[in-house]
TITORVO-836362 format. One record per residue (C-alpha): residue number from 0; residue in one letter; chain; x, y, z. Coordinates in steps of 0.25 Angstrom, whole numbers, always signed. Layout:
seq NUM type A mol A u X v Y w Z .
...
REM end
This chain:
seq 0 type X mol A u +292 v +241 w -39 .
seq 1 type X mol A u +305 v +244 w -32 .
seq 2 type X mol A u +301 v +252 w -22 .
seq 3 type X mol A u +291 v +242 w -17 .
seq 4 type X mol A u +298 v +232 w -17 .
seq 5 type X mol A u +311 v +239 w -11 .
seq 6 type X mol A u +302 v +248 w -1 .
seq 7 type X mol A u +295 v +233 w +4 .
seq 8 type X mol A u +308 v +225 w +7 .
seq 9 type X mol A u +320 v +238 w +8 .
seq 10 type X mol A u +314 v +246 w +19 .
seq 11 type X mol A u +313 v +242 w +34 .
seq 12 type X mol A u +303 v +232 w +38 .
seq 13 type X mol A u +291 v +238 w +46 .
seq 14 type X mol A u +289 v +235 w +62 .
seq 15 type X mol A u +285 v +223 w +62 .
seq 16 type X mol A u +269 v +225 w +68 .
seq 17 type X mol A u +267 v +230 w +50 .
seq 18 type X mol A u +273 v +220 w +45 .
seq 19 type X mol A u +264 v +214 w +35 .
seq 20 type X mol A u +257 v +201 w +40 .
seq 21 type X mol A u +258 v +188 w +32 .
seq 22 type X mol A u +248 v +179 w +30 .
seq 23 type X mol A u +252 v +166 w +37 .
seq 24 type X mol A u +251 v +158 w +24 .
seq 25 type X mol A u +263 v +168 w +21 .
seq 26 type X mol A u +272 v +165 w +33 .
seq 27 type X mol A u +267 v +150 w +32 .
seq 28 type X mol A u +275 v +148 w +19 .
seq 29 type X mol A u +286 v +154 w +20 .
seq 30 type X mol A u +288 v +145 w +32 .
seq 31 type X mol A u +284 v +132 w +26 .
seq 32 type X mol A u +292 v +127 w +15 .
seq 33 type X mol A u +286 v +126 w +2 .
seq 34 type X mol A u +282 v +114 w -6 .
seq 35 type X mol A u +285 v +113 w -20 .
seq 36 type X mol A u +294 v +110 w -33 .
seq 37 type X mol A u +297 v +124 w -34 .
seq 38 type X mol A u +299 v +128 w -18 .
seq 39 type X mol A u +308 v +116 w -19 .
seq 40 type X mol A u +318 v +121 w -28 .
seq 41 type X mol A u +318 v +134 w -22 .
seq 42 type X mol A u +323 v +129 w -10 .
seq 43 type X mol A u +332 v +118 w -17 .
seq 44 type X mol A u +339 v +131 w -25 .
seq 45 type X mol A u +339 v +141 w -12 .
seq 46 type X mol A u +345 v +128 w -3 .
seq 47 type X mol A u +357 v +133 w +5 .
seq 48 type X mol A u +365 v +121 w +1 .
seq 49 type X mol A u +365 v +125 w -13 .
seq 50 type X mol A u +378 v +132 w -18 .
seq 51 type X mol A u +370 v +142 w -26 .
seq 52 type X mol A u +356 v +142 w -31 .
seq 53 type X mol A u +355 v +132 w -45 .
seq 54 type X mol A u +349 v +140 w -56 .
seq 55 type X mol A u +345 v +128 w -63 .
seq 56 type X mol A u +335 v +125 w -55 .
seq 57 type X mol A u +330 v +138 w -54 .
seq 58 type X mol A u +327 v +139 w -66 .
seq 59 type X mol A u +319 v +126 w -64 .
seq 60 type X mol A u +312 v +134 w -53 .
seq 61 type X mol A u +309 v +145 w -63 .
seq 62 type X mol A u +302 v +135 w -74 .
seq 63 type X mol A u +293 v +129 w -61 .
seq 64 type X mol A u +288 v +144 w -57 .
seq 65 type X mol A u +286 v +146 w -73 .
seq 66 type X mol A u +279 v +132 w -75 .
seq 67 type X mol A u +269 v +136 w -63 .
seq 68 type X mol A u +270 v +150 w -59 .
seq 69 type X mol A u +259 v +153 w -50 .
seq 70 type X mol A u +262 v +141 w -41 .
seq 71 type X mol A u +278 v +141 w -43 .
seq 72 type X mol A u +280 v +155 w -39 .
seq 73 type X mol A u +272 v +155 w -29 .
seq 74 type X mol A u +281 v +142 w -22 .
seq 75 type X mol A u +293 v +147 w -28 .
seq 76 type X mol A u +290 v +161 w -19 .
seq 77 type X mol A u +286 v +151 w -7 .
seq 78 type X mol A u +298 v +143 w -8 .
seq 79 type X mol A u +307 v +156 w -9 .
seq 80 type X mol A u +300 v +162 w +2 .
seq 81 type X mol A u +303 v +151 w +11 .
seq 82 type X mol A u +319 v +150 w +7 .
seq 83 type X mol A u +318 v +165 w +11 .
seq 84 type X mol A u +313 v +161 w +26 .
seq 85 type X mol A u +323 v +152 w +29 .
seq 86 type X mol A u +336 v +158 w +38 .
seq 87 type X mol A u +348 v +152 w +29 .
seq 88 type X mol A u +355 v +162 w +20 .
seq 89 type X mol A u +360 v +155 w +10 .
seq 90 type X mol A u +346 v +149 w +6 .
seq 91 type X mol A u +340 v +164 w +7 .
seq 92 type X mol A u +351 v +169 w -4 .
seq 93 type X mol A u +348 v +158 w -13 .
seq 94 type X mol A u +333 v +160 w -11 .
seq 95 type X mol A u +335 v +173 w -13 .
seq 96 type X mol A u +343 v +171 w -27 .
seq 97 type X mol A u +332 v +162 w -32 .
seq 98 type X mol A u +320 v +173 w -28 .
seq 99 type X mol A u +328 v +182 w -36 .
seq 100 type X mol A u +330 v +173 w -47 .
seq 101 type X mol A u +314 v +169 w -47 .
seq 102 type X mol A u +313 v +184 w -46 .
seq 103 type X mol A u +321 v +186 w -61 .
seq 104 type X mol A u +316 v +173 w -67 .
seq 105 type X mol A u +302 v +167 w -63 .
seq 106 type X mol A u +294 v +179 w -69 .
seq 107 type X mol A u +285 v +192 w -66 .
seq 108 type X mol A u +275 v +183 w -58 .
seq 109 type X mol A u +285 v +178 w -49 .
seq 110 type X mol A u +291 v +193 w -47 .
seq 111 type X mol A u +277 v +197 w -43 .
seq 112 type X mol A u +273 v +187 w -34 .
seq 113 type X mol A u +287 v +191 w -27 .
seq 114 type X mol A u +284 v +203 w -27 .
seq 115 type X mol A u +271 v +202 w -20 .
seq 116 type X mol A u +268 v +207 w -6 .
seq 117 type X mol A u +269 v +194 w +2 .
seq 118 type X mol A u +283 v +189 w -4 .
seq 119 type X mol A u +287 v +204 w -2 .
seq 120 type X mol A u +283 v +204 w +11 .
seq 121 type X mol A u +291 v +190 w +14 .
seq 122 type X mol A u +303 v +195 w +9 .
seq 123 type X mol A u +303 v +207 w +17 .
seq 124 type X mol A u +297 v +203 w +30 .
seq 125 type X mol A u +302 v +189 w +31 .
seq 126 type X mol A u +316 v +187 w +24 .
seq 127 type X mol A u +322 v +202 w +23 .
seq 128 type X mol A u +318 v +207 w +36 .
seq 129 type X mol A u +321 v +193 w +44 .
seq 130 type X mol A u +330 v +194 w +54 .
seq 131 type X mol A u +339 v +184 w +52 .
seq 132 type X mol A u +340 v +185 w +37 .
seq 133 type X mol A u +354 v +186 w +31 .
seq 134 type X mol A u +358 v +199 w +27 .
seq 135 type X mol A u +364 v +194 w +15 .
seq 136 type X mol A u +350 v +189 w +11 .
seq 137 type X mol A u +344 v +201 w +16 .
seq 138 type X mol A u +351 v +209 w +6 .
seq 139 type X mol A u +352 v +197 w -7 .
seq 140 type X mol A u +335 v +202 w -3 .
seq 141 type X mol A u +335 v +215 w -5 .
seq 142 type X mol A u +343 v +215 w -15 .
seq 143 type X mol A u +333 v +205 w -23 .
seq 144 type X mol A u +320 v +213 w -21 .
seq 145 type X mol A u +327 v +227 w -25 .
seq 146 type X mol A u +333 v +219 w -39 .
seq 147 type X mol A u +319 v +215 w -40 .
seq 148 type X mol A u +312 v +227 w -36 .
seq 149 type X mol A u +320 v +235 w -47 .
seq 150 type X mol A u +318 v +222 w -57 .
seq 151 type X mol A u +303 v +223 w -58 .
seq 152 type X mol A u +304 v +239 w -59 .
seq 153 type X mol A u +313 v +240 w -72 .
seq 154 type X mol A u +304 v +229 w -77 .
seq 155 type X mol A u +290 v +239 w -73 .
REM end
């Protein structure tokens, strides 16, 4: 599992006439901002006006993906996905600390839907090879999905 996931993001993007095409419903929602209790908080912990991400309502994040989890994971990916396109760094690092918390707290199902070609391919084509992405995000990134990658492996 590490090495696809680490040979997907690590190595060079390819020219840009094989990168893969996204369906427009794709592009679509990462632009548009996405409606919900859940896609709410995640933007109200991932705010660049916060100090630091409050736990405490992560947790209460946590117990809404749990109560629902095919509809909350799926709008807490679609708010994490739009936080990532945005250009302020200090809302990518806290987005970043939350997906990496969800990662570690809100279960397998979450992990896997992660992990799935589409989110995959955001990740890398759309925040890590983006031009104008921080460096410092770019790396807090990488360093995510190898601490992942090795995670689900020990656990295989």
């Amino acid at each position: 599992m590490v090495n696809k996931i680490v040979n997907r993001i690590w190595f060079p993007s390819p020219p840009e006439t094989s990168k893969p095409q996204l369906s427009k419903s794709t592009l679509t929602n990462a632009k548009k901002r996405p409606d919900g209790f859940i896609s709410d908080a995640i933007f109200d912990l991932t705010s660049s006006r916060n100090s630091e991400v409050d736990w405490t309502a992560f947790y209460a994040v946590i117990e809404m993906i749990n109560a629902n989890p095919g509809t909350g994971i799926t709008e807490a990916i679609a708010g994490i996905r739009y936080r990532l396109s945005i250009e302020d760094a200090v809302a990518i690092f806290f987005t970043l600390s939350v997906l990496d918390a969800l990662f570690k707290n809100a279960g397998i199902n979450f992990q896997n839907e992660l992990s799935s070609k589409a989110n995959l391919d955001f990740l890398q084509y759309d925040v890590i090879h983006r031009k104008s992405l921080a460096p410092e995000n770019r790396g807090q990134l990488l360093e995510l999905i190898a601490e992942w990658g090795i995670a689900r492996d020990s656990r295989e």
